[in-house]
Structure formats: structure tokens, C-alpha cells
N, C-alpha and C positions, 0 to 999 in steps of 0.2 A: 343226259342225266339218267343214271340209274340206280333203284330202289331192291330195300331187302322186303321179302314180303311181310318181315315183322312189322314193318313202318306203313303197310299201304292203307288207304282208308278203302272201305267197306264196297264202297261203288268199283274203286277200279280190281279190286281184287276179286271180282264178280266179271270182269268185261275180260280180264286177264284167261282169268280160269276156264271159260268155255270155250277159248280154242283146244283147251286141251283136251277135251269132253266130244264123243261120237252123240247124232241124235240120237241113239237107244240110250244113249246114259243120260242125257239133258233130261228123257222123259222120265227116267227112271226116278232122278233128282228131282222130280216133279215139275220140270218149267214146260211152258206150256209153249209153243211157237205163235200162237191164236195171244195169248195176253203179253207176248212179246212185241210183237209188230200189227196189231191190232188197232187202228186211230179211234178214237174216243167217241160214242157213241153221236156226240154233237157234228163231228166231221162232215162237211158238206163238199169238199174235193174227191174225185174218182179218182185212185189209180192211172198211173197213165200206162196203159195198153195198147197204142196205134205205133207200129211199125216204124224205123228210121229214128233219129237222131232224137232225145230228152233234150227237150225246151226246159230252160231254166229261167224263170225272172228274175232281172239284175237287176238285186238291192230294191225286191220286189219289184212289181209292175211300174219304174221306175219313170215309165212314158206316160203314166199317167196319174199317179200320185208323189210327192216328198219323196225322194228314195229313203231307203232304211228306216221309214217308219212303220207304224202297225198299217196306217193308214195303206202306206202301198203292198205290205202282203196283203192285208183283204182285199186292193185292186185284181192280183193275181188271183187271188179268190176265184172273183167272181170271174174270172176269167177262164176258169176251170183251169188253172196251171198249180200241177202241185209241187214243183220244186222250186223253191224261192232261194236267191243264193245274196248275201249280206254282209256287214264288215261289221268286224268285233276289236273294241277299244278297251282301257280301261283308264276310270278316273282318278283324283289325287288321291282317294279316298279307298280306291278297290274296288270300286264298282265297275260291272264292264256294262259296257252300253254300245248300242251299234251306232256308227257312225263313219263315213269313209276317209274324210282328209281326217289330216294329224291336227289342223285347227280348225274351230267351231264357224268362221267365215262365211265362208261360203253359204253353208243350207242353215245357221240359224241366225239371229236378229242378236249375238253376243257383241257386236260393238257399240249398241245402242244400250244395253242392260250393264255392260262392263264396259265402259268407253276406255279406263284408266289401265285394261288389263293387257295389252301389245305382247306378244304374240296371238295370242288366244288360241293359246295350245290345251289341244284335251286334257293332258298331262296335267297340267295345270290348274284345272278346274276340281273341284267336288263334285260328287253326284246331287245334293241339295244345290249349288250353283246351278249345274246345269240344268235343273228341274223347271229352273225360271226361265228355262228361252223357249223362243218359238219354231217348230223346224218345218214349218209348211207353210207359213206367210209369202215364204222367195216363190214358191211354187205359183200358188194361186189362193187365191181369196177365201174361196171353200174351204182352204185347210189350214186358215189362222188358228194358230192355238194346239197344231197337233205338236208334240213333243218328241222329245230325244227318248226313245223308249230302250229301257235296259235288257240285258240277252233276255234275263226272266222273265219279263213282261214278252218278247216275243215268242220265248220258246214254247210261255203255255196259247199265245196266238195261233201260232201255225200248229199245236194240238188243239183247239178247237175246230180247226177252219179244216184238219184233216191234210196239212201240208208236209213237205221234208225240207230238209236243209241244206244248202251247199254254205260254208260256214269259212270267211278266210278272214285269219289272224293279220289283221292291221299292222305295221312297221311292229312288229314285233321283239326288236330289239332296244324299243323305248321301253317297254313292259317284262322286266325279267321275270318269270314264274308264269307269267299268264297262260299258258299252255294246258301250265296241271291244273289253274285258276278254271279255268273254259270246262274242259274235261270234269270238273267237280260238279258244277254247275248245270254239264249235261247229265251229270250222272245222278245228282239228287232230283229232276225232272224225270226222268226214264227214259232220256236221249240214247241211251247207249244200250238198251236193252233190245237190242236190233237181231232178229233170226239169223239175217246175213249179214256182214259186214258191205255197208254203205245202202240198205235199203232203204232206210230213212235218213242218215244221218254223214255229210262228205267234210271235211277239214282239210283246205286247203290256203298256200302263201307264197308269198314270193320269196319267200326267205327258209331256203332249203334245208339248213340248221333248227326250224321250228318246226318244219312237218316230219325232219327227222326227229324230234324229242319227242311230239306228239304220238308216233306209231311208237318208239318206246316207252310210253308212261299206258298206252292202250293199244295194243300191239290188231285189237280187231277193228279198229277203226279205220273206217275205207278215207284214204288221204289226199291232195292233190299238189302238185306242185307247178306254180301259174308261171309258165317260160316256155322257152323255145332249146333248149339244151341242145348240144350236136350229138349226133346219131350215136358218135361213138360213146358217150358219157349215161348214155339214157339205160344201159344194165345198171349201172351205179347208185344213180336215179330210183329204179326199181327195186332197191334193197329197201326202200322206205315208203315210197311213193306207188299208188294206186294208178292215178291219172298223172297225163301231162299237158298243160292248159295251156298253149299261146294265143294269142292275140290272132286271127282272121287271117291279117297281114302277113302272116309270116307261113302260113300255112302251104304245103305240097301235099298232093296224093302221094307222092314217094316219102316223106316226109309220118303222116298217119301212120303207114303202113310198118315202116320201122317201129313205130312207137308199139304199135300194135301186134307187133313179131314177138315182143317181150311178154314176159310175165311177172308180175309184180308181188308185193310180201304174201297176195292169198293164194299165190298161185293160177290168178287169173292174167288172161290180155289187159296191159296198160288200155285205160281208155283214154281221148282227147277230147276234151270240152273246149271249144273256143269261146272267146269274147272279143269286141261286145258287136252282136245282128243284129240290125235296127232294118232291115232291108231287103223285102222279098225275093228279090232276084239274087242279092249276095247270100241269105239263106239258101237257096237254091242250089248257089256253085258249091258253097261249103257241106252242103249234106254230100254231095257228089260223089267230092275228096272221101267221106266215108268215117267223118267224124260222129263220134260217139252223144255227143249234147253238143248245142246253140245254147249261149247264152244271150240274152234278149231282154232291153226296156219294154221292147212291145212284142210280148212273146206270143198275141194273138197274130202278129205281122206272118211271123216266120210259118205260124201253125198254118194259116193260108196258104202262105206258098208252098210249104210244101208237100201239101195235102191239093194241091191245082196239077 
């Protein structure tokens, strides 16, 4: 999808415009680097600064709290992990809300509240529906009563807590628009007012047609695309795409290094983030291979090993 700039709202025609802008002119236009990428004074997470591969929490600290709720980005929290990585839905109603499968099953108590409602598809639901389940009961006991929390309830989370993002668009071809939906949402929060492209904020999917709309509708937005593509397809890939995410499994040292030969829409080295580490010694082999981020339930696991 492509836009005339008469049409664009206020945020992306802001995110658009500073690629075109050198920093002597940013300052000139008076934007400041410091109140751009700046975490909010409450921020209790450091920077991550140590060497070798960015630990990501999957769907927050996922090993030890609800996944995708607030509850487990504060796990990561306290864990000192600042990049939490999550799934973004949206309800019948337009609400986007995180949440990883396409029905509500699995991590909340929607057959007991809506016995009558078969599938119990997200899609399906209202954001007031879904307000009424539980999404930390399956978990454990402690976290009866934590909820389905919507992107805005997390996005000003992990600006409290001093976190970033790695942000992947859910079956995205259930949700037509949600892309620019996402994008708005980051952009009235200050998701997007990032110095660099991808220092706070990564948009990633398995669905190559959406992380290609996404880099069109916000061209500085650092992107990901979650596969395994063959060698020869991955310049293609990097017409739109930042990173290239597979799965552990699938991984080669020859393999990175291709990915990593290219350069992608900013001009930099494609990075590779894999998932999912749960495994000190398989963190170990995969940093080796020379991958770019681990992502990790228990991304204190991976932080040991490879710092042993």
C-alpha cells in the first residue's frame, strides 16, 4: 500500500520525513537525539552494553510469568532484560491486544466465561469480552486475575520499566489494515521517535507481505522477517526486511554469514535473531554460529551461559 503525503497522519509523516534530514538539520529543526531515544525518567532497565548476541524475552520473561502479559514484561524486568519481544492481535471491535494464538484457549479461562462461543477466535471477541478472562490462572496461582493486556497498556509498560520492543504482527492476513493500525498506535505513544532505526522499536512476521507494507507505510522502521529463506532469495528479502529470524533448528554458521553478507533497506548488515533458547549449552552453540540476538523464555538461562 502506498500513500500521497496529502493523506498521511501527523505521526508517520514525521517518521517518513527524517530519513530525509542529515543530523545538522534534525538539530537545526530543533529535535533533540536526548528527548528522542531518552527512557522516561521512571525507567529502571539498563541498556544493554555486554558484548555478543541481544537476549530478547519471548513474549516477555515467558519462563516465568503468563506470556504476553504486563505481568511477564516486568518478569524481564527484573531480570534486567531490556528487550522484550511479543504478539500483536486485534479484536472484533479494533482493539489490538497482545496475545499469541489466533484463539483465546490456550492461556485464558474463555471456555468457562464463553462456553457457547466454539472457536474462540480472537477475531471474534470485543475488547470489553475479552476484558473478562483470566490470562495467568493456566500459569500459576500467583497470577490469577492478570489479563489480556492491550499494545497501549503495554507500550506505556515497557516505557516505564525502561524496555524496547521486538513487536510481531500475529496471522496478519486475518487483520486487514492492522499494520498502519500498529504503526498509529506506536506513533501516538512516541514508539517511533527512535534516533536510529530499531533502537527501541523492531516489527517483525511471518508473513513477508506485512513487514513489506510495514517498511512502506514507515520506511525508518528497523523490520524482521521470522524464516529461514534460501540464500539466493534473502537480497529480495532485504529490499524490505532489516533481520532474518529462523528458528535455532534451522540454523548454519554458513548460513548467518550469507544473511549477514547483505544489507538491508538502512543500509546496514541484515541481522539474525533466532528463536526460541531455553538452553544454556544450545545458547552457547548458537552465539558461536555468530547470530545477532537469542531469543529466550528464560533469557537469564542464556545470559549465564554465555557470559560462563
Amino acid at each position: 500500500m502506498s500513500y500521497a503525503t496529502a493523506g498521511w497522519p501527523g505521526w508517520l509523516l514525521g517518521a517518513v520525513a527524517v530519513t530525509a534530514l542529515s543530523v545538522s538539520e534534525l538539530s537545526g529543526h530543533g529535535f533533540s537525539p536526548a528527548a528522542a531515544s531518552a527512557a522516561p525518567a521512571s525507567a529502571t532497565v539498563a541498556s544493554p552494553a555486554a558484548p555478543g548476541p541481544l537476549i530478547v524475552a519471548h513474549r516477555g520473561a515467558s519462563g516465568h510469568a503468563p506470556e504476553n502479559t504486563l505481568a511477564a514484561a516486568d518478569a524481564a524486568a527484573d531480570l534486567d532484560t531490556v528487550w522484550v519481544e511479543t504478539d500483536v492481535q486485534r479484536t472484533r471491535d479494533g482493539e489490538l491486544i497482545l496475545l499469541h494464538d489466533t484463539t483465546l484457549t490456550r492461556t485464558t479461562d474463555v471456555e468457562e466465561v464463553f462456553p457457547d462461543r466454539a472457536p474462540w477466535r480472537v477475531a471474534d471477541f470485543t475488547s470489553a469480552e475479552i476484558e473478562r478472562l483470566d490470562a495467568g490462572s493456566w500459569f500459576g496461582a500467583d497470577f490469577a486475575g492478570e489479563g489480556v493486556p492491550t499494545l497501549a497498556e503495554y507500550l506505556d509498560r515497557l516505557s516505564a520499566n525502561g524496555q524496547r520492543l521486538l513487536l510481531e504482527l500475529k496471522a496478519p492476513e486475518d487483520y486487514p489494515g492492522i499494520e498502519e493500525e500498529i504503526l498509529a498506535e506506536l506513533g501516538e505513544r512516541g514508539w517511533l521517535n527512535e534516533w536510529y532505526p530499531g533502537q527501541r522499536l523492531v516489527l517483525q512476521s511471518f508473513d513477508a507481505d506485512s513487514v513489506r507494507t510495514v517498511h512502506e507505510l514507515a520506511p525508518r522502521v528497523e523490520t524482521g522477517f521470522l524464516g529461514t529463506p534460501p540464500v539466493a532469495e534473502i537480497p529480495a528479502y532485504a529490499e524490505f526486511a532489516d533481520q532474518i529470524n529462523p528458528r535455532h533448528a534451522d540454523l548454519t554458521a554458513a548460513y548467518v554469514e550469507s544473511v549477514q553478507a547483505v544489507r538491508g533497506p538502512h543500509g546496514r548488515p541484515l541481522k539474525v535473531y533466532t528463536w526460541t533458547v531455553n538452553d544454556g549449552a544450545l545458547a552457547t552453540r548458537v552465539a558461536e554460529l555468530g547470530v545477532d540476538g537469542i531469543i529466550s523464555d528464560v533469557p537469564e538461562v542464556v545470559r549465564e551461559a554465555l557470559a560462563s
